[in-house]
C-alpha positions as CSV (number, residue, x, y, z in Angstrom):
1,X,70.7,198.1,18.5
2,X,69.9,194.7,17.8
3,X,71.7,192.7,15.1
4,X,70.0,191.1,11.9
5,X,70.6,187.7,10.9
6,X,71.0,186.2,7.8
7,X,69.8,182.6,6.8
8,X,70.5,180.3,3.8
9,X,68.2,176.8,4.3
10,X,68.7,173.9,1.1
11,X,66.1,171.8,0.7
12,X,67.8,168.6,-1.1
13,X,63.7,167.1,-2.8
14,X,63.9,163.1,-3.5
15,X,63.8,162.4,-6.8
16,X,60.1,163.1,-8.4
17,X,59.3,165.1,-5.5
18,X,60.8,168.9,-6.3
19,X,57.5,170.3,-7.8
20,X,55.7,169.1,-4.5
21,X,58.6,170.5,-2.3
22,X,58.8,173.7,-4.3
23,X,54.9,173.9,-4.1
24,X,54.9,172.8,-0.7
25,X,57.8,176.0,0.4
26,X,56.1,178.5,-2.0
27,X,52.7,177.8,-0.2
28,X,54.5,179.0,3.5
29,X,56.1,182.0,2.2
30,X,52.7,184.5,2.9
31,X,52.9,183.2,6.6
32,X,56.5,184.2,7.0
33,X,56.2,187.1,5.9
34,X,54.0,188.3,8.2
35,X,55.6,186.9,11.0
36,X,57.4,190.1,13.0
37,X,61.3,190.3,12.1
38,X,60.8,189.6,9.1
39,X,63.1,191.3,6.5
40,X,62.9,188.8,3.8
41,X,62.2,185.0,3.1
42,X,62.8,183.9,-0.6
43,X,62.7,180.9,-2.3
44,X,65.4,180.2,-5.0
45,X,65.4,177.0,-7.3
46,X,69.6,176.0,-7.4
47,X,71.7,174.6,-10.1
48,X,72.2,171.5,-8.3
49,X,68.5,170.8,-8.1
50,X,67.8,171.6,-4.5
51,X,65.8,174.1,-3.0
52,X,67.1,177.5,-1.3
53,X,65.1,179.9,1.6
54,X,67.5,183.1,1.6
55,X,66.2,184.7,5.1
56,X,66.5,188.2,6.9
57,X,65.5,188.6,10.2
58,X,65.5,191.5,12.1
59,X,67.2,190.0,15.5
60,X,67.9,186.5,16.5
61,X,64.8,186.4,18.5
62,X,62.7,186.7,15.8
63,X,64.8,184.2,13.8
64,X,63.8,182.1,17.1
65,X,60.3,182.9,17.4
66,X,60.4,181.8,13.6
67,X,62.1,178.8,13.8
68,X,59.4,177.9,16.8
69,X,56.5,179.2,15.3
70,X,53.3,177.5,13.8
71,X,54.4,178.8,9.9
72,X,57.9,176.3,10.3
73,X,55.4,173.4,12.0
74,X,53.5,173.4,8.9
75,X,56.0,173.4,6.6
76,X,57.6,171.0,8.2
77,X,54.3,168.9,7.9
78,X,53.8,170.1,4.7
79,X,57.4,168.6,3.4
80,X,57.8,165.6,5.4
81,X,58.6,162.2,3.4
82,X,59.4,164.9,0.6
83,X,63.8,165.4,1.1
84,X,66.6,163.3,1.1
85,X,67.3,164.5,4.4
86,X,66.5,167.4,7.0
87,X,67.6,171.1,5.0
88,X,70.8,172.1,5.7
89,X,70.4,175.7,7.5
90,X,73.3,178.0,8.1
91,X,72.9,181.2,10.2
92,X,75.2,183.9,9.4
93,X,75.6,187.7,10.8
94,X,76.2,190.3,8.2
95,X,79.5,191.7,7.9
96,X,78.3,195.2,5.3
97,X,81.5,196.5,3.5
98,X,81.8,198.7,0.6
99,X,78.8,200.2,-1.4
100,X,75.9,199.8,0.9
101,X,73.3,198.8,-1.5
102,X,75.4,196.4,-2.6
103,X,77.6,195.0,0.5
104,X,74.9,193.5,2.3
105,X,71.4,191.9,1.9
């Protein structure tokens, strides 16, 4: 059985430019979603200011295939000259414990 894995990317917009980045992330989210693997891709605005994608994928190959894929080249386009520096993405494997609704995402 193949593994999911979990994402968390922060998107740190220069100032005057976090309505263009958050337009900019909102805009890719439809292309994600249909991308295979999957499982979720939401955008969060943060205290701080910045910017989070909280990602599900359904195997690290996807998460590959993702993070290779023509969706992430646009965005990437689509944000560039945008941040104060490249996001900062951290890949995690879920560990569920207790309740199961509640002990993983």
């Amino acid at each position: 059985m193949e593994q999911a894995v979990v994402v968390t990317a922060v998107f740190t917009p220069l100032p005057g430019s976090r309505d263009t980045a958050r337009a900019a992330l909102r805009a890719a989210l439809p292309d994600v979603h249909a991308e295979e693997g999957c499982l979720l891709y939401a955008l969060h605005d943060a205290a701080d200011g910045s910017l989070v994608l909280i990602e599900k994928w359904a195997s690290r190959e996807h998460l590959d295939a993702h993070a290779s894929g023509e969706p992430v080249a646009r965005l990437n386009r689509a944000i560039e000259g945008l941040l104060e520096d490249a996001p900062a993405v951290v890949t995690m494997t879920p560990l569920p414990s207790g309740d199961v609704s509640k002990g993983q995402l």
